[in-house]
N, C-alpha and C positions, 0 to 999 in steps of 0.2 A: 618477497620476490616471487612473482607469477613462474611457474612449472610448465607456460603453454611457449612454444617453438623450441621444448628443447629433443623435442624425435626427430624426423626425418631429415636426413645430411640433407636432402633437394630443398627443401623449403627455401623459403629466402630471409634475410634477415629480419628480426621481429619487430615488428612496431612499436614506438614507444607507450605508444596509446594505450596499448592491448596490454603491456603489461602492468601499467599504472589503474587503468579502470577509464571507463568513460566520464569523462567530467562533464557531460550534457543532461545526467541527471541529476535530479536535484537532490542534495541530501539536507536528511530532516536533522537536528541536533537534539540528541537524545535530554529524553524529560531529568532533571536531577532527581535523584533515588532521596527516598526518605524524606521525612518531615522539612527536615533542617533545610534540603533543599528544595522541595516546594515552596518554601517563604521568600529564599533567594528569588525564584522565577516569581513570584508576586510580587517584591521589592523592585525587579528590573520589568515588569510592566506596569507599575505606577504611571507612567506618563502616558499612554496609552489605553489602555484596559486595567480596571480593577477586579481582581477574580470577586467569585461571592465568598470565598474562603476567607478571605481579606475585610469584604464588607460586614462581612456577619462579626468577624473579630473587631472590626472601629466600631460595631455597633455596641454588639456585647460589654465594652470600652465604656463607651459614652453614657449608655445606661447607666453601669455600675459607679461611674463619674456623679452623675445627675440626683442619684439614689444618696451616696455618700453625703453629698453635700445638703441633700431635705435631710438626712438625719443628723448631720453637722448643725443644721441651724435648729432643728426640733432641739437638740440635745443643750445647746446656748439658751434656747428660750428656758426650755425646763429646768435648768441648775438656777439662770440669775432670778426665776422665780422661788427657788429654794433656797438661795440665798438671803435672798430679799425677806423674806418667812423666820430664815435662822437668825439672821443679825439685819434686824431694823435700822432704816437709817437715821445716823444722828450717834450710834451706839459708837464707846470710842473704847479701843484695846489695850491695856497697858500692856509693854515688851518686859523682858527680863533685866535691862540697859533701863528702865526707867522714862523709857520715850512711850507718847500715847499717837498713834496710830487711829483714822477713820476708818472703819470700817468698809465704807465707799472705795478706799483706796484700795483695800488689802483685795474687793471684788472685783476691783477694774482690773489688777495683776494678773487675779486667779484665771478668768476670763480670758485674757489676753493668750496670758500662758496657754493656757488648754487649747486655744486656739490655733496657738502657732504647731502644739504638738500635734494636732489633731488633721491638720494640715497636712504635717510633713507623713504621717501613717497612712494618710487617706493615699497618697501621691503615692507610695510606696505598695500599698496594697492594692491601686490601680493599675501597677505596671504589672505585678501578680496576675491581676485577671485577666489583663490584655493577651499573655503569653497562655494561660489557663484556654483562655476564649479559644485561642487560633488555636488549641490541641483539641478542644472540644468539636470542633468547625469541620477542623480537618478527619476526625473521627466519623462525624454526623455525615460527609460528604465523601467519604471513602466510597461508599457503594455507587456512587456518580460517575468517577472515574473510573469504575470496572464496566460501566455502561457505555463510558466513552470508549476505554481502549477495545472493548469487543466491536464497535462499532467502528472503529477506524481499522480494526484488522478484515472486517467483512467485505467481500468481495461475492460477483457471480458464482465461484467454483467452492466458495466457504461459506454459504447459508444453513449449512447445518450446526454451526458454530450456536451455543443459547448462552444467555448470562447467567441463567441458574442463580439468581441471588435470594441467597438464606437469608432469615432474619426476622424481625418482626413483621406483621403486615401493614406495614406504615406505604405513606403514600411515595415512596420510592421504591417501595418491593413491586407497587402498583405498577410504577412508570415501568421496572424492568419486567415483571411478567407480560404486560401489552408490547414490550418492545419484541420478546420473545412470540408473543403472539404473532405480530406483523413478520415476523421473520419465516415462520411456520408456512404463512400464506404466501411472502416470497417463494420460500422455494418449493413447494409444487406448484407456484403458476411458473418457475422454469425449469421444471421438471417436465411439466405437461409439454411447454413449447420446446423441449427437445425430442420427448416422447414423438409428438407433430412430425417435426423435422424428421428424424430417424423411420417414422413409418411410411411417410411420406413418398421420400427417396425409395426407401426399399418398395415400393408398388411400383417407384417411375424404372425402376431396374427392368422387371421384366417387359415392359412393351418397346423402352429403347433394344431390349437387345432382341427381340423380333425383327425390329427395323433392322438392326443389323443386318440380321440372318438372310432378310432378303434381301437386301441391298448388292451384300454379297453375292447371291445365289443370281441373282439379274445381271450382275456384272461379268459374272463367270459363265454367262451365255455364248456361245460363240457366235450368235444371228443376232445379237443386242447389234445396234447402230451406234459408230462413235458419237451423236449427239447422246444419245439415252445413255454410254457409257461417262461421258464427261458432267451429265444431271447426277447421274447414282453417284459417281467420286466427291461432288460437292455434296450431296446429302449424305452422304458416306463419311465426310468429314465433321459437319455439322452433329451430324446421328453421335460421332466419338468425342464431340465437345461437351455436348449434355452427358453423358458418361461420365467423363471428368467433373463437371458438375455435382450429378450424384453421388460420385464416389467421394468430391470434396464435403458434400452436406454428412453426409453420413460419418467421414471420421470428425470435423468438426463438432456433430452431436457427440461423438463417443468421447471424443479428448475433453467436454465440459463436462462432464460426470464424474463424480471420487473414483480415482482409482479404488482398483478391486486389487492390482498386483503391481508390487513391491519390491524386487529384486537388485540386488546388487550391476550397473549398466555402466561399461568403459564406454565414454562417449569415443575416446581416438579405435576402439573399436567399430562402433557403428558408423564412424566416417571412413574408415576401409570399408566396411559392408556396401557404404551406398556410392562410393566413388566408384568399386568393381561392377554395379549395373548403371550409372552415371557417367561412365569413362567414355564410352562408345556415342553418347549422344554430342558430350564437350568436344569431340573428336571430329565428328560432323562438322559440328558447330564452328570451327577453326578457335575455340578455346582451350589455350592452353590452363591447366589446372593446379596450384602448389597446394602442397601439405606441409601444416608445423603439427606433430603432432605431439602430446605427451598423457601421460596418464592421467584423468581426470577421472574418478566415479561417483555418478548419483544413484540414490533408490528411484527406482521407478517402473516402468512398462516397458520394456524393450522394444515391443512394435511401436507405441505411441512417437516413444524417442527417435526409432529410425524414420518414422513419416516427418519429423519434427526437421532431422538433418537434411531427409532430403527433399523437403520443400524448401528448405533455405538455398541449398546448391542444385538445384533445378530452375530456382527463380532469379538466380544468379547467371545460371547458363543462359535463359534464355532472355532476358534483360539484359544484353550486355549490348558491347560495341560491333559483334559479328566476329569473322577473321580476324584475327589477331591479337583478341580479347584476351584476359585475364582474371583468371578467380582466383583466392589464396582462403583454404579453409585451413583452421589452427583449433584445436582442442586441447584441453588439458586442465590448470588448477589456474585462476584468475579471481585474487585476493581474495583465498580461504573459499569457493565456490566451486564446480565442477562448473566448465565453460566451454561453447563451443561457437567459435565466431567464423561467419562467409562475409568476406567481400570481393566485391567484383570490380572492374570498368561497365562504364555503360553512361546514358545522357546525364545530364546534370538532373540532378534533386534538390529543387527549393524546398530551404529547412521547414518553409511551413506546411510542405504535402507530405513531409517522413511520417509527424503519428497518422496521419488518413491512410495510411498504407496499411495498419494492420488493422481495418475493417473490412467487415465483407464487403466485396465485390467492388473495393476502390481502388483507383489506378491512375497513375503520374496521366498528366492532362493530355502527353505525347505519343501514351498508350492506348489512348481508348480508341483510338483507328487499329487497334493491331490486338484487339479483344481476343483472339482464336489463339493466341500463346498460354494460355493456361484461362481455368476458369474463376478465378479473380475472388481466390478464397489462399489463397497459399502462406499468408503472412498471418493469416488470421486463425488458420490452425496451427501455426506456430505459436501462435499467442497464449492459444488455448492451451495446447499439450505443457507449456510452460508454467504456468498459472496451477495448472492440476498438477506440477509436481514441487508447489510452492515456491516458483521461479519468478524472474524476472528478464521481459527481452525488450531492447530497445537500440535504435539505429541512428547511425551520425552518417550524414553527407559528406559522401569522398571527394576531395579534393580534386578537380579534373574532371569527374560526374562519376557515377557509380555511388555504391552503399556499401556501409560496413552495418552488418547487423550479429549483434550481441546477443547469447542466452546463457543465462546464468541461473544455475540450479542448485540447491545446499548439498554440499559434501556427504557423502555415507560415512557413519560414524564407524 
């Protein structure tokens, strides 16, 4: 049972949603643990895919099949030719009963015999190897599957992640040190491209805030002319949108970097913190604002985390329906996760523009005449600051129009 609406008497009551989990992500079904069940998972993709675990073992099979039975017949030729050597044909045996027996006869039994048993050991010591083979396979092929899962855990914000595979220098040590290689050159080429970003912005800082200064300073003329005063307010505005801009670039570089600091962070804390300078904008705004709140804590960055919340409830505020709007932000525990979800009203969101939202500078198709409400980076340092605390955030289309947007972050132990 989820721990998020159970603070604030005002809230309203909790979504079913939000306490069950989003069910618009897709979940993966964990790989079976141990030998015994990787075979089951190559038993149940027979029809489908054969792994090479699988093939190497029908192989290994079929060989030691193929090999049995050249020795099976080598071994038939070379007795009835020793046979044939010992007891000549024509040569006849007396029994201890007094019957005389061909020798022919007593070879064709022997033969037979040996035959049938040699058969039923070969069958028997083939299903030996088969089982031998797939342990030997899945041994030989261990270090494959450390290549795969480090490569399916890799992301932008975890390229310093390496497979480090110990062992002989066989041609799988190969594949994983070049894989480690190519990982190395991943990430300083985006390290450079943040490095880019980050210095970038920080140059464009000082000459936008020149412009500022005098914008200001011209404005505050008293012999300026209302036309030169209503040019300086529109470049006055303009001048504070690039602002927004660079101040977006720059924590977005900062939020893609390994965290440096760690600390223990109430998320229904930092949504007091940013609803107290956010209050007075929704106020304007004629939105009204609910809190569910409850205790949730993750490790993390406590600035990162409060730009995180309040790009969510800023872009909430200002994507809404106007007057009479409504936001409901909820924090707390959201199955075994610290969580903290905003939704709002606002125009409808078709399901297939929610993931283009969390890229830079993209925006619902009804937005892009009305670009000057923020600098079209807000969902994307959301993204970021989540990812860098080993999170996950992702958004479902509200009923009626508006967004519910989810982030989910691991519990502090």
């Amino acid at each position: 049972m989820s721990d998020i609406g159970k603070g604030d008497a005002k809230g309203e009551a909790r979504r079913p949603g939000f306490i069950t989990g989003s069910t618009t992500q897709p979940m993966t079904a964990p790989r079976p643990e141990g030998r015994g069940g990787a075979f089951m998972a190559d038993l149940r993709a027979l029809p489908g895919r054969v792994s090479v675990r699988l093939r190497l073992t029908l192989l290994y099979g079929v060989l030691f099949l193929l090999a049995g039975l050249l020795l099976l017949f080598i071994t038939h030729v070379l007795l009835a030719q020793v046979l044939d050597s010992v007891f000549p044909p024509g040569l006849q045996v007396h029994t201890p009963g007094g019957l005389i027996i061909e020798t022919e006869v007593l070879k064709s039994r022997a033969m037979k015999e040996l035959f049938g048993r040699s058969m039923l050991v070969l069958a028997g010591v083939g299903v030996m190897a088969l089982v031998l083979g797939y342990f030997v396979a899945d041994r030989a092929l261990s270090p494959l599957q450390k290549v795969t899962a480090t490569a399916r855990r890799l992301s932008e914000s975890t390229l310093h992640e390496r497979i480090a595979l110990e062992g002989p220098a066989d041609e799988i040590k190969e594949l994983a040190d070049t894989f480690d290689a190519m990982l190395e050159r991943l990430g300083n080429a985006f390290d450079a491209q943040r490095r880019f970003v980050a210095n970038a912005s920080h140059e464009l800082r000082t000459p936008l805030a020149i412009n500022r200064t005098l914008l200001e300073v011209a404005l505050g003329d008293p012999e300026a002319s209302p036309d030169l005063k209503a040019v300086g307010r529109t470049l006055l505005a303009n001048n504070a949108r690039h602002e927004r801009l660079i101040e977006g670039l720059l924590l977005l570089a900062r939020s893609e970097r390994e965290l440096t600091t760690r600390v223990p962070v109430d998320l229904a804390e930092v949504v007091t913190t940013v609803l107290k300078t956010l209050g007075d904008a929704a106020e304007e705004a004629g939105i009204t604002v609910h809190t569910e709140l409850a205790s949730g804590t993750t490790l993390g960055d406590p600035v990162l985390l409060e730009h995180l919340v309040s790009n969510l409830v800023d872009n909430a505020i200002k994507h809404n329906t106007g007057e009479g709007g409504q936001v409901w932000v909820r924090a707390g525990v959201l199955d075994g996760s610290a969580a903290v979800q905003v939704e709002n009203t606002g125009p409808v969101v078709p399901a297939y523009e929610v993931d283009q939202l969390f890229e830079p500078f993209r925006r619902l198709q009804q937005d892009r005449v009305e670009s000057a409400k923020g600098s079209g980076l807000g969902l994307s340092i959301v993204r970021s600051v989540v990812r860098a605390h080993r999170g996950h955030v992702y958004a479902t289309p509200r009923p009626g129009g508006g967004l519910v947007v989810t982030a989910r972050m691991p519990l502090a132990s």
